[in-house]
C-alpha positions in Angstrom: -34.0 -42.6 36.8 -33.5 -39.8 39.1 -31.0 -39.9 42.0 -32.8 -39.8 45.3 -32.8 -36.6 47.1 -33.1 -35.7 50.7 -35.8 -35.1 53.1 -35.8 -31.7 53.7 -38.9 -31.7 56.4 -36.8 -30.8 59.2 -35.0 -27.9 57.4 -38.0 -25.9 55.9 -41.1 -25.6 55.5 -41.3 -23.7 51.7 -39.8 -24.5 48.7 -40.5 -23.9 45.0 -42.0 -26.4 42.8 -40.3 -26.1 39.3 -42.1 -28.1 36.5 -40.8 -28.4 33.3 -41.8 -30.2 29.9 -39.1 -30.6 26.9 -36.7 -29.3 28.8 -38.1 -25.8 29.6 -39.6 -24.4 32.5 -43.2 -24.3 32.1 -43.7 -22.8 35.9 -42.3 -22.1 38.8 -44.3 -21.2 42.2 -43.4 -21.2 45.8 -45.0 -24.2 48.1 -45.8 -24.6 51.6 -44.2 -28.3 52.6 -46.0 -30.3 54.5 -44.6 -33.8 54.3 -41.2 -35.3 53.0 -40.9 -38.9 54.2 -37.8 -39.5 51.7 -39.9 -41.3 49.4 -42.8 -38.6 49.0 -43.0 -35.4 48.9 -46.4 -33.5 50.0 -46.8 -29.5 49.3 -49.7 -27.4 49.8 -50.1 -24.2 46.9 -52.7 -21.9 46.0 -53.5 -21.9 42.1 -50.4 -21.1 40.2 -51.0 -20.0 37.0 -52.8 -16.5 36.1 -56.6 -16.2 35.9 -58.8 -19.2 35.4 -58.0 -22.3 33.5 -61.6 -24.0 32.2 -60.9 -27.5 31.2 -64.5 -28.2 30.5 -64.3 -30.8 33.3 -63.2 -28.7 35.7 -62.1 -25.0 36.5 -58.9 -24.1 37.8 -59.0 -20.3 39.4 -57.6 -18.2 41.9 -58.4 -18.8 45.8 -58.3 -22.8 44.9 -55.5 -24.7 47.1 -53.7 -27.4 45.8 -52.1 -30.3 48.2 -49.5 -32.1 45.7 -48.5 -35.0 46.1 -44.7 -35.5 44.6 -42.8 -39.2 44.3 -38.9 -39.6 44.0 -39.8 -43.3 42.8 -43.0 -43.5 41.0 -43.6 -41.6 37.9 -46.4 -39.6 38.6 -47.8 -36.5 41.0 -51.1 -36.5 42.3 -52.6 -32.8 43.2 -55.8 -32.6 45.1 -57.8 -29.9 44.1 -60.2 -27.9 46.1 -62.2 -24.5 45.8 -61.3 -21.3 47.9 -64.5 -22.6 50.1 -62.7 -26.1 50.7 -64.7 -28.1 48.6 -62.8 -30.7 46.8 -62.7 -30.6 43.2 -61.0 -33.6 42.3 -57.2 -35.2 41.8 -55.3 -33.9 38.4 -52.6 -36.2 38.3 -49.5 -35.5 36.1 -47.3 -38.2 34.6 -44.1 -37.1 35.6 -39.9 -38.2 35.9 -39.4 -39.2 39.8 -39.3 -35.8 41.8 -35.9 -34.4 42.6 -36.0 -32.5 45.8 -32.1 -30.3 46.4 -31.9 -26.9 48.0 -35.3 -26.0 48.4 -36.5 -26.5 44.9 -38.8 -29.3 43.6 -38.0 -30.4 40.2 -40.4 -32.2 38.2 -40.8 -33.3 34.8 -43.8 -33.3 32.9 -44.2 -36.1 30.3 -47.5 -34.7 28.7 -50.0 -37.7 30.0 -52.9 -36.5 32.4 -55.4 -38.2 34.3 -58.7 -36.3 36.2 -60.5 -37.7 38.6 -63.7 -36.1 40.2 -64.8 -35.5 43.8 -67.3 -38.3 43.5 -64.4 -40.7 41.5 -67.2 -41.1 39.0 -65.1 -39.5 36.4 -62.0 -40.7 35.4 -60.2 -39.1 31.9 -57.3 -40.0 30.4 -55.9 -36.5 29.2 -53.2 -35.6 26.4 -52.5 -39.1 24.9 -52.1 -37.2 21.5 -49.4 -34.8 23.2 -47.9 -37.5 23.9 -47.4 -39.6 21.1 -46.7 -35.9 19.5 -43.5 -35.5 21.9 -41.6 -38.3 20.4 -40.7 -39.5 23.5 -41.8 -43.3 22.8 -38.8 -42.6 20.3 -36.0 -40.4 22.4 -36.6 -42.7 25.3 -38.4 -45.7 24.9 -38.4 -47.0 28.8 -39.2 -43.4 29.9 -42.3 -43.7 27.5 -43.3 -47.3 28.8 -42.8 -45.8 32.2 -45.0 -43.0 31.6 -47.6 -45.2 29.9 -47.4 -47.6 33.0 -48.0 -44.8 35.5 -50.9 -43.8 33.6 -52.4 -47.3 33.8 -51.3 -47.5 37.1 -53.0 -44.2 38.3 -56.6 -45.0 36.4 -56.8 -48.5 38.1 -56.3 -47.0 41.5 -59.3 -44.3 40.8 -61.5 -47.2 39.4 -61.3 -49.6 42.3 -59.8 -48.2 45.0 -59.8 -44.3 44.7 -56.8 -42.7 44.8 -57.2 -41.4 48.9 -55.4 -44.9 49.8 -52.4 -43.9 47.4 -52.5 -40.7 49.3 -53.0 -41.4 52.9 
């Protein structure tokens, strides 16, 4: 597990989030903070990534705004998604390594598993279980993947019964 790192709330109010998978940087993009309590971190970001990402289930395009929800103890991050309009799209939650907040940069691991939850919370996927098993990870680091796995059970719970705004509140 990742050492805890510091609240940086009363230091800045942007950062950069830096996700990686497999040890490489899959993107980097600056974030507004809007919450670090020590245990979570909250950043607000418009759509990263160039041009529009169609999952099928949802679209992810410029002029949306992503809050992101970031843990240093849990092993996930929960982004809420919402249009350029403010309408809310849904949660895409990543299963992640605890967040590691140090010198204005948010580092996060992605360990392949996904979970999507619509507006209404009448959908609810499970996302990239074969990437997963793929990665070897149950193999390299067999309590990372239980933890992983966990989180993702976790996570779907929640947005069955509860909804995942309590987890976010």
């Amino acid at each position: 597990m990742s050492a805890p790192s510091e609240p940086r709330a009363d230091r800045t109010r942007g950062l950069v989030v830096a996700l990686s998978k497999a040890g490489r940087t899959k993107i980097r993009y600056p974030a507004e903070l809007v919450r670090d309590d020590g245990v979570r971190v909250t950043v607000r970001a418009p759509w990263a990534a160039p041009g529009v990402r169609d999952f099928g289930f949802v679209r992810f395009e410029p002029g949306d705004v992503l809050t992101e929800h970031y843990w240093r103890d849990r092993w996930f991050a929960v982004k809420e998604v919402r249009a350029g309009d403010g309408g809310l799209k849904g949660w895409y939650c990543d299963i992640t390594r605890p967040a590691v907040l140090v010198d204005g940069v948010l580092a996060v691991e992605d360990l392949d598993l996904d979970l999507w939850v619509s507006a209404d919370g009448a959908t609810v996927l499970r996302l990239d279980e074969d990437e997963f098993a793929e990665s070897g990870l149950a193999g390299l680091d067999p309590a990372a993947a239980g933890a992983a796995v966990r989180a993702l059970d976790e996570l779907e719970r929640l947005a069955r019964t509860e909804g995942l705004t309590g987890l976010l509140g």
